[in-house]
VEXVEXDREN-218487 format. One record per residue (C-alpha): x, y, z. Coordinates in steps of 0.25 Angstrom, whole numbers, padded with zeros to 4 digits, always signed. Last residue first. Layout:
N
XYZ
...
This chain:
651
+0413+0460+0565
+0405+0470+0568
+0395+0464+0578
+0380+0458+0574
+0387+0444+0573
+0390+0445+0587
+0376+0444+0588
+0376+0429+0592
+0381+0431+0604
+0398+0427+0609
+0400+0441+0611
+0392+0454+0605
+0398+0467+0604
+0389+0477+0608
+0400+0489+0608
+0391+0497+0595
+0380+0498+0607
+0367+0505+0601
+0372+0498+0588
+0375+0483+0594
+0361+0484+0601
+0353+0488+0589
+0361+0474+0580
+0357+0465+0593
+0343+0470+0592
+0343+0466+0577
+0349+0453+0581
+0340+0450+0592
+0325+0453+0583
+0313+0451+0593
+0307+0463+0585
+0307+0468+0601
+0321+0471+0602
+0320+0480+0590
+0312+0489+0596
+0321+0489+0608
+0332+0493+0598
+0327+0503+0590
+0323+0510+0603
+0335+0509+0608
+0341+0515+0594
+0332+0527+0596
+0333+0530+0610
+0351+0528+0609
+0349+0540+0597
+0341+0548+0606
+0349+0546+0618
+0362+0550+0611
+0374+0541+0618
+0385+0542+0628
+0397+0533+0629
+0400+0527+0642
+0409+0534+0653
+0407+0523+0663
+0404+0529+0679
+0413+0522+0689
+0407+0515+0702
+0413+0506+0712
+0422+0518+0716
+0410+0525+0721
+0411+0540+0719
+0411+0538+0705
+0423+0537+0694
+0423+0537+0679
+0423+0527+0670
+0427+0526+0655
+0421+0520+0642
+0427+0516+0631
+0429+0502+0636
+0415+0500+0638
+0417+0498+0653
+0410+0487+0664
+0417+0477+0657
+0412+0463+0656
+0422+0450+0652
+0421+0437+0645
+0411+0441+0637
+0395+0435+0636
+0387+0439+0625
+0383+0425+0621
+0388+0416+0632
+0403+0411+0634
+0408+0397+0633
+0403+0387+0643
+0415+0385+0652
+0411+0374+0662
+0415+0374+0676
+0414+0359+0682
+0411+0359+0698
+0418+0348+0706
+0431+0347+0699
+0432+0359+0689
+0429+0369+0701
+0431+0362+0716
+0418+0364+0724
+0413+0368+0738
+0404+0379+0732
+0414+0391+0735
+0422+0383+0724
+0412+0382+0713
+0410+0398+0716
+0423+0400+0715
+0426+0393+0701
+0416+0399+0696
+0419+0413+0699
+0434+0410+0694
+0427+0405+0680
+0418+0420+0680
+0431+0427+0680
+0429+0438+0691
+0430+0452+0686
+0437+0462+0697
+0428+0472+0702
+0416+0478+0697
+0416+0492+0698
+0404+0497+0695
+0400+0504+0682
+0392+0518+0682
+0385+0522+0667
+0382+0537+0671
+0370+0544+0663
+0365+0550+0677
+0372+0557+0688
+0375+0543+0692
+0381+0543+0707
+0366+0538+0714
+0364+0528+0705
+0378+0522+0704
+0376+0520+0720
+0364+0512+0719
+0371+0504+0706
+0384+0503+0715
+0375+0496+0726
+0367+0487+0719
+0381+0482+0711
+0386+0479+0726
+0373+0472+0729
+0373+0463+0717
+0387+0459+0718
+0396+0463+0708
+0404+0453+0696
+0412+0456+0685
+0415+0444+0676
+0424+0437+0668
+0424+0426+0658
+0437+0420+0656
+0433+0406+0658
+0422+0406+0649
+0405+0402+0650
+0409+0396+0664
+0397+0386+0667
+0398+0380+0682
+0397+0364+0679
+0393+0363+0690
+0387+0353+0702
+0373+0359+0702
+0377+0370+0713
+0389+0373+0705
+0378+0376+0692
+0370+0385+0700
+0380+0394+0708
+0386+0397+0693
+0373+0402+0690
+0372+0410+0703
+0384+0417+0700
+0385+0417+0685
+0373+0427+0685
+0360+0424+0683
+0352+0434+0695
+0362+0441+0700
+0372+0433+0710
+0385+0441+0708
+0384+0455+0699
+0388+0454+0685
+0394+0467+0681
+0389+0481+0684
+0384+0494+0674
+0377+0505+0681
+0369+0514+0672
+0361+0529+0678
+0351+0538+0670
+0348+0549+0680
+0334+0553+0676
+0335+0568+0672
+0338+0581+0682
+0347+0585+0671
+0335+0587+0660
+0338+0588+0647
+0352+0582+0644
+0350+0574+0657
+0339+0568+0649
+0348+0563+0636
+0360+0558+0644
+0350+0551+0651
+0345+0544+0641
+0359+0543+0636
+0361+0536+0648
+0350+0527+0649
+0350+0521+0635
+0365+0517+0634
+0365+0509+0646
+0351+0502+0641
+0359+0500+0627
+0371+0494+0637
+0361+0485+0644
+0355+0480+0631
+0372+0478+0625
+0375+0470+0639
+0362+0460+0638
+0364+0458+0622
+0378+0455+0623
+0394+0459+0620
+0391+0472+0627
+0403+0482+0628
+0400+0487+0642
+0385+0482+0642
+0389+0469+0650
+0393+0479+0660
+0378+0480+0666
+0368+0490+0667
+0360+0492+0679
+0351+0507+0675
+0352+0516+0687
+0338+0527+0684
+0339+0539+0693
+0326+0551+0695
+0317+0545+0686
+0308+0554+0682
+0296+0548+0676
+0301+0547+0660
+0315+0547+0663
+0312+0533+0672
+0302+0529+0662
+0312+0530+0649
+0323+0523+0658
+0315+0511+0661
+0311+0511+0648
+0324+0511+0644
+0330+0501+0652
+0317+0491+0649
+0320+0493+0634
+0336+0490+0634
+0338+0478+0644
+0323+0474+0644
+0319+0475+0631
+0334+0475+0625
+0337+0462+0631
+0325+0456+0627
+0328+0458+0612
+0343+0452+0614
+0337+0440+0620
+0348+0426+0618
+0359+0436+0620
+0351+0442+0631
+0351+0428+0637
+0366+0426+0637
+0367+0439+0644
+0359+0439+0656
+0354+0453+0660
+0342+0457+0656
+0338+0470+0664
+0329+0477+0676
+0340+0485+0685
+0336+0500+0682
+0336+0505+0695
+0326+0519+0695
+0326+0530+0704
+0315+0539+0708
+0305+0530+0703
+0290+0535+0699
+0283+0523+0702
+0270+0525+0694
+0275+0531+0683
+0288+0522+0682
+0281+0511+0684
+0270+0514+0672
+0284+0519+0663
+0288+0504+0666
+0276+0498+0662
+0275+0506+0647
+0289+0503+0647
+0287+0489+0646
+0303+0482+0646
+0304+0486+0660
+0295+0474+0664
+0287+0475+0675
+0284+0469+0689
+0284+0480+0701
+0287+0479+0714
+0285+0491+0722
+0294+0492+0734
+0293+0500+0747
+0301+0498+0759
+0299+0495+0773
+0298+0482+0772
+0312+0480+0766
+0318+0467+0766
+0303+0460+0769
+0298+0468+0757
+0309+0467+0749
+0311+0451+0749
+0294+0452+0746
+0298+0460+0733
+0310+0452+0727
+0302+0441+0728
+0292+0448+0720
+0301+0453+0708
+0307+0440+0708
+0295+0434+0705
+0289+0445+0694
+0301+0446+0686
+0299+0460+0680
+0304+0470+0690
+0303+0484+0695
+0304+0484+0711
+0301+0500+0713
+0307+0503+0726
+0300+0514+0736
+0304+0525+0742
+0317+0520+0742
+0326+0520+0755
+0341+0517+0754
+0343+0505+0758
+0332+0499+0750
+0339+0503+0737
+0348+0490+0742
+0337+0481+0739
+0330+0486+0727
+0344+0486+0720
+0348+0471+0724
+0333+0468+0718
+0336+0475+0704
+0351+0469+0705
+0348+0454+0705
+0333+0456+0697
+0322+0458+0708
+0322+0473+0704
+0325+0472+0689
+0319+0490+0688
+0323+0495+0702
+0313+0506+0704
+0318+0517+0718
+0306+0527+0721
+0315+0536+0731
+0313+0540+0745
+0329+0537+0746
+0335+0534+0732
+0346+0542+0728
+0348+0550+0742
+0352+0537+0746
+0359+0533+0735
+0370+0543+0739
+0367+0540+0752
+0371+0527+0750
+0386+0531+0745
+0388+0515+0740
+0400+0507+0747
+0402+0493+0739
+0406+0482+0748
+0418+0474+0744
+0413+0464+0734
+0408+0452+0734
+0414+0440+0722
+0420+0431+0735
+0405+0433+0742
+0399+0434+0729
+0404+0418+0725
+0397+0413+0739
+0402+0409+0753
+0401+0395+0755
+0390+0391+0765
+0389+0391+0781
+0373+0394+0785
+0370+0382+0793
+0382+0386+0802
+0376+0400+0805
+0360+0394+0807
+0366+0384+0816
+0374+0396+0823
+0361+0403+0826
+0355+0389+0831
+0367+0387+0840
+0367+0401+0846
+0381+0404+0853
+0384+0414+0841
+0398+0415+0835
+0401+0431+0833
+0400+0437+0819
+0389+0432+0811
+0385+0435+0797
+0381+0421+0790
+0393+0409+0786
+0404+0408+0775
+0410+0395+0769
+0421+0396+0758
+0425+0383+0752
+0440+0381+0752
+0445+0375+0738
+0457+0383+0739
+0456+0392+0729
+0442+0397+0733
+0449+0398+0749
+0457+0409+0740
+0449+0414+0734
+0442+0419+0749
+0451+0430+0750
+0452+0437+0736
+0435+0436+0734
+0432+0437+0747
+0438+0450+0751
+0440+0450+0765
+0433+0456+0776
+0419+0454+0772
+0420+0440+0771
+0424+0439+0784
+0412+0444+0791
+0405+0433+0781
+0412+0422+0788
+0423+0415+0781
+0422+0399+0781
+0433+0391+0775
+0430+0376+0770
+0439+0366+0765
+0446+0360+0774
+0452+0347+0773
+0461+0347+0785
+0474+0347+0775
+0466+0355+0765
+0465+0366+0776
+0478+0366+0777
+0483+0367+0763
+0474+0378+0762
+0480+0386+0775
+0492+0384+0772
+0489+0395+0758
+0486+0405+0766
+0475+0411+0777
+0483+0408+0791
+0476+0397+0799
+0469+0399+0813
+0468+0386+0821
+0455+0386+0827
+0451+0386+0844
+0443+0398+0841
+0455+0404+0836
+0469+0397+0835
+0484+0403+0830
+0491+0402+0818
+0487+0413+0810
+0488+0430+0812
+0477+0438+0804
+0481+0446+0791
+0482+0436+0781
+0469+0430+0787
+0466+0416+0797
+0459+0405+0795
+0452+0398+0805
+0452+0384+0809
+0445+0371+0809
+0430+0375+0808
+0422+0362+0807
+0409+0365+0798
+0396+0361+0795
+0391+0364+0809
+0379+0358+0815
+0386+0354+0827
+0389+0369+0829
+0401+0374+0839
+0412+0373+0829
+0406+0380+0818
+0401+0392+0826
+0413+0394+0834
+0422+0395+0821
+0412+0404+0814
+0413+0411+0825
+0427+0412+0826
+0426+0418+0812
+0417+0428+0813
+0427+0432+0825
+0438+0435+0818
+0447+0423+0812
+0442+0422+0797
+0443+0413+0788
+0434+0398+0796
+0441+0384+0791
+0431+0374+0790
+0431+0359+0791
+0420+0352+0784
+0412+0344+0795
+0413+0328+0793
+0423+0328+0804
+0412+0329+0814
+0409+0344+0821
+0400+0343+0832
+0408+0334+0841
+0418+0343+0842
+0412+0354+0845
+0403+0348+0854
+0415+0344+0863
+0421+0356+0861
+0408+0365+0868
+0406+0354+0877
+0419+0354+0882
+0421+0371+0882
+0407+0370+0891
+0412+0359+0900
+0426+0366+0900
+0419+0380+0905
+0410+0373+0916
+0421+0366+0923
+0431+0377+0921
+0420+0387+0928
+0419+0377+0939
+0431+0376+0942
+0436+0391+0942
+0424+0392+0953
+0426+0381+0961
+0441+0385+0966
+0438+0396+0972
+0424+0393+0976
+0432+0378+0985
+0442+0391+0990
+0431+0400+0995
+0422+0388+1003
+0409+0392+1004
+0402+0394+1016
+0408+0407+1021
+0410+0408+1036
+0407+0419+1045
+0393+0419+1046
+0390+0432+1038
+0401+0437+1034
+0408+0423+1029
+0395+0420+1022
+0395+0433+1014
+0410+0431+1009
+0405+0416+1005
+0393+0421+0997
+0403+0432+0992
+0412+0420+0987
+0400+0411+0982
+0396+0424+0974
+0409+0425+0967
+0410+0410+0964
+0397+0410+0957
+0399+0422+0950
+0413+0418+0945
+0407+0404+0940
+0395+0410+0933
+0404+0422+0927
+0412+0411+0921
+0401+0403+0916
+0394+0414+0908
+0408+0417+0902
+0409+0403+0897
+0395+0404+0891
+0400+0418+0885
+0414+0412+0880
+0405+0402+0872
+0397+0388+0875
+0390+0383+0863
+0392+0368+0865
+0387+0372+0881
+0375+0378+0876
+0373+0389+0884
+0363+0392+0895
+0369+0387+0905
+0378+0396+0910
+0366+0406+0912
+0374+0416+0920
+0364+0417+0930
+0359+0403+0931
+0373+0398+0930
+0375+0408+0942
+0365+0403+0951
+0369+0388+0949
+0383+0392+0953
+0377+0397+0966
+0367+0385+0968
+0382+0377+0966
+0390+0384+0976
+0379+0384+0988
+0377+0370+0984
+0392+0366+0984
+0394+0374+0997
+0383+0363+1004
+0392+0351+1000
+0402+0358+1005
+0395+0358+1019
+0396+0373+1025
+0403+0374+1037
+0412+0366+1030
+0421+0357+1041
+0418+0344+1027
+0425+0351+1018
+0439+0353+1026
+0449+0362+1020
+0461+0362+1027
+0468+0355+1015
+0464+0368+1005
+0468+0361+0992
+0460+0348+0993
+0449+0353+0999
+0448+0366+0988
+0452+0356+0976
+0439+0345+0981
+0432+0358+0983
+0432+0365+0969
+0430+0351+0965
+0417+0348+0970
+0415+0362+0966
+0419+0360+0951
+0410+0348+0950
+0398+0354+0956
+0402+0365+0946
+0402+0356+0936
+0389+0348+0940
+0382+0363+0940
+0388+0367+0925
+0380+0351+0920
+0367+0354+0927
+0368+0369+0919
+0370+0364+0908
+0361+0354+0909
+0351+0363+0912
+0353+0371+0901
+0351+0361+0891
+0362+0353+0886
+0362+0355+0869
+0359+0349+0856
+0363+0335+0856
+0368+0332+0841
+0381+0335+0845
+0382+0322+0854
+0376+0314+0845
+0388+0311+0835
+0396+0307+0848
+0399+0293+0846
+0397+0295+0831
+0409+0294+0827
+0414+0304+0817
+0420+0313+0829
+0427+0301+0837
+0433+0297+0824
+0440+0312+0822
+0444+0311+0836
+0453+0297+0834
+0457+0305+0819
+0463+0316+0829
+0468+0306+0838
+0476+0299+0827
């Protein structure tokens, strides 16, 4: 009953003003500290009358009321000093309750050595010691609970009943600040209500004025009994637990994950802590989907591409513009920004120039398609090393485009690889794609025949000249967030109220963040001896369904109730799964356990010349089931699925 008498006070609007005020200004913080002193001192000799019966205020040599001037200008001098009043009462912390400690202590020691001085010198002291003894403690306790009030007081009043209740993982001090930042902001969005604890810390005991609850399956049925809904981890403590095992769990439940910016101690700044609390959101699918942090020998690559000419080929492209970035690190000569979409191309360019103003780039719009423009690059450029990153990758599309596949996926690889032969190239790391282990459509079977190319190329100049262009292929899966993928798409559709389009419920995925994949293709540069295929280590698959799933519930919603999931059938060329192998093909292992070289079957560059050629003349007699037919024989595994050229299979 008193609890819901407290919860009508709030809601009411008696005091809906009061937190609205914004702060006492320093004057009337320091008015209000001297009426408490005058208070404790008044006090401080109403006790010392009482207690010492011989003592007579009114036989002072020196009139009380005089001592209490002398004992306020004193008290007034150290506020001064130890600026007590520059705080914000609401705001106080242990420093500003330190500040006034050493202000009380000061004043009481030098009104005793003022009093020893005075004895000395004219053989009575002024003051009297036992009215300072007990003025002192007094005091202090005055200006502490007005402080402590006012900093609960406003707690209380700034946080209605209307404020989602919060439970903060975590019990280190990220956590506690969070605490502390929530509970002393009006403008919070949130009432922290306790802190939950892990397996390995003990429970059942209070911080920051919290209860503390043990992470298990009590917790959940607790936090439903307050109606909690809401969990905030901070980002510290996202590094120090695997978020895709620990957090599920919160998923399960219902519980919307909240995370705040980088900070580690709480900050007495109300405008810093404004910006904090405006910036609370629901952690994202990648963060449960991230990956321990991949470890790359960097001087290794270093020695790679120091003082080097370095062309990324698909530069403002999801990888291409990841790639540019982290080569930056190591200290290029200069970066060739090779790219055909004009747009991106130039925001990319201005976000590098402010990022890195002390490096050199050379943007430069061109499609690798035209190998008389691409040999003029190469000519006048003259990379060291070359990222080949430029392709079509959207699968349903390149169904739709065999043709224009094979121009850009097929023609503007060789051509890239013709030129980096042709004006000494010294490494060349193709981005391939596990679509083109055992292909089932257009866009996997292109990048496969590119595969092919580059390494018997190689495998045709190493044979002449050991001191060749290092042909090198990397092959990764999906990586989270590019340009297209399921991520962003799925983020759209939740965003406009669903349905969220599952084209099958089996469907499975392998999925690596952009910057991990960056990373292993840099280090797979610098490990290939030339004519390796490397293929990362992708993790566990996740089924696309279970991803759905999460990311309608990290948006606040309940899947099948509040946002529809809607199984569309599968698109031409899609399959259920990717592999990163052919299954006739072995792995061998690197110095980087993220990395394993594929044994792959080699091939005859002059007959795999002839039948590319063939093929890219072919492509442009705007003929897809003739193309299709060329694919199939340059890759006898293409075997399509659900595409209107399974009819060109054996049956």
């Amino acid at each position: 009953m008193k609890n819901n008498n407290l919860n009508e006070i709030k809601r009411s609007d008696i005091f809906s003003h009061i937190p609205q005020i914004s702060y006492m200004p320093r004057w009337g913080v320091l008015l209000m500290d001297l009426l408490l002193c005058s208070f404790a001192f008044w006090a401080s000799v109403w006790v010392g009358s009482g207690f010492f019966h011989y003592l007579d205020i009114t036989q002072l040599e020196v009139p009380i009321g005089a001592q209490y001037l002398i004992v306020m200008f004193f008290q007034l001098v150290s506020f001064w000093v130890f600026h007590t009043y520059s705080g914000i009462l609401r705001y106080s912390t242990f420093i500003d309750t330190t500040k006034v400690l050493l202000s009380n202590i000061s004043v009481g020691v030098i009104l005793g050595l003022f009093n020893v001085v005075m004895d000395f010198v004219t053989g009575h002291h002024p003051l009297l010691n036992a009215v300072l003894a007990i003025y002192v403690p007094v005091s202090f306790v005055m200006l502490f609970a007005l402080r402590v009030s006012v900093k609960t007081l406003s707690e209380f009043l700034a946080h209605s009943q209307s404020n989602p209740c919060v439970m903060i993982y975590g019990t280190q001090s990220a956590g506690v600040a969070i605490a502390k930042m929530l509970r002393s902001s009006e403008n919070a969005p949130y009432r922290p209500i306790g802190f939950i604890a892990d397996k390995d810390e003990r429970s059942n005991y209070d911080l920051a004025g919290l209860p503390v609850r043990y992470l298990n399956d009590r917790l959940f049925e607790w936090m439903a009994g307050r109606n909690i809904h809401h969990v905030i981890i901070s980002p510290i403590k996202m590094r120090e637990i695997e978020p895709s095992r620990d957090l599920q769990v919160f998923i399960d439940h219902n519980i919307r994950i909240l995370t705040t910016p980088y900070f580690t101690q709480f900050d007495n700044t109300n405008d810093i802590n404004a910006q904090r609390i405006g910036r609370i959101d629901s952690i994202h699918i990648e963060d449960l989907l991230e990956r321990p942090q991949i470890d790359i020998n960097t001087e290794n690559v270093r020695q790679i591409l120091q003082k080097k000419v370095v062309l990324i080929s698909g530069a403002a492209g999801s990888i291409g513009s990841e790639l540019v970035r982290q080569v930056q690190r190591f200290e290029p000569q200069v970066t060739i920004l090779l790219e055909i979409a004009e747009s991106p191309l130039h925001d990319l360019t201005l976000d590098l120039q402010k990022q890195f103003p002390d490096n050199r780039f050379i943007p430069i719009i061109a499609d690798i398609r035209n190998r008389t423009r691409i040999e003029q690059i190469f000519k006048e450029t003259r990379p060291d090393v070359v990222y080949h990153a430029a392709a079509y990758k959207h699968v349903p599309l390149m169904e739709s485009f065999p043709n224009e596949a094979i121009q850009t996926n097929v023609l503007g690889t060789k051509n890239m690889a013709d030129m980096a032969v042709k004006y000494g190239v010294q490494r060349f790391v193709m981005i391939s794609t596990d679509k083109a282990v055992n292909p089932t459509n257009i866009m996997g079977a292109s990048k496969r025949i590119a595969e092919i190319y580059v390494q018997s190329l190689f495998k045709k100049l190493h044979a002449e000249n050991e001191n060749c262009t290092k042909f090198i292929t990397t092959r990764f899966g999906n990586v989270l967030g590019s340009n297209g993928s399921v991520i962003p798409y799925f983020r759209k559709q939740i965003a406009a109220g669903g349905p969220v389009t599952v084209t099958h419920p089996d469907i499975i995925r392998y999925f690596m963040t952009i910057p991990e994949a960056c990373c292993l293709v840099m280090e797979a540069g610098t490990l290939g001896n030339g004519g390796e295929i490397f293929v990362f280590d992708m993790g566990k698959p996740v089924k696309i369904i279970d991803l759905a799933m999460n990311m309608i519930r990290l948006a606040g919603y309940t899947p099948g109730k509040d946002i529809p999931i809607v199984f569309t059938g599968l698109r031409p060329g899609e399959k259920l799964y990717e592999e990163l192998l052919n299954q006739k093909e072995l792995t061998l292992p690197t110095s980087n356990n993220k990395i394993m070289i594929a044994k792959v079957r080699e091939f005859e560059f002059e007959k795999v010349e002839q039948q590319v050629n063939e093929l890219i003349e072919t492509s442009r007699l705007d003929k897809p089931f003739t193309t299709v037919t060329l694919m199939k024989k340059i890759v006898p595994e293409y075997i399509s699925k659900n595409s209107i050229y399974e009819q060109l299979d054996p049956q």
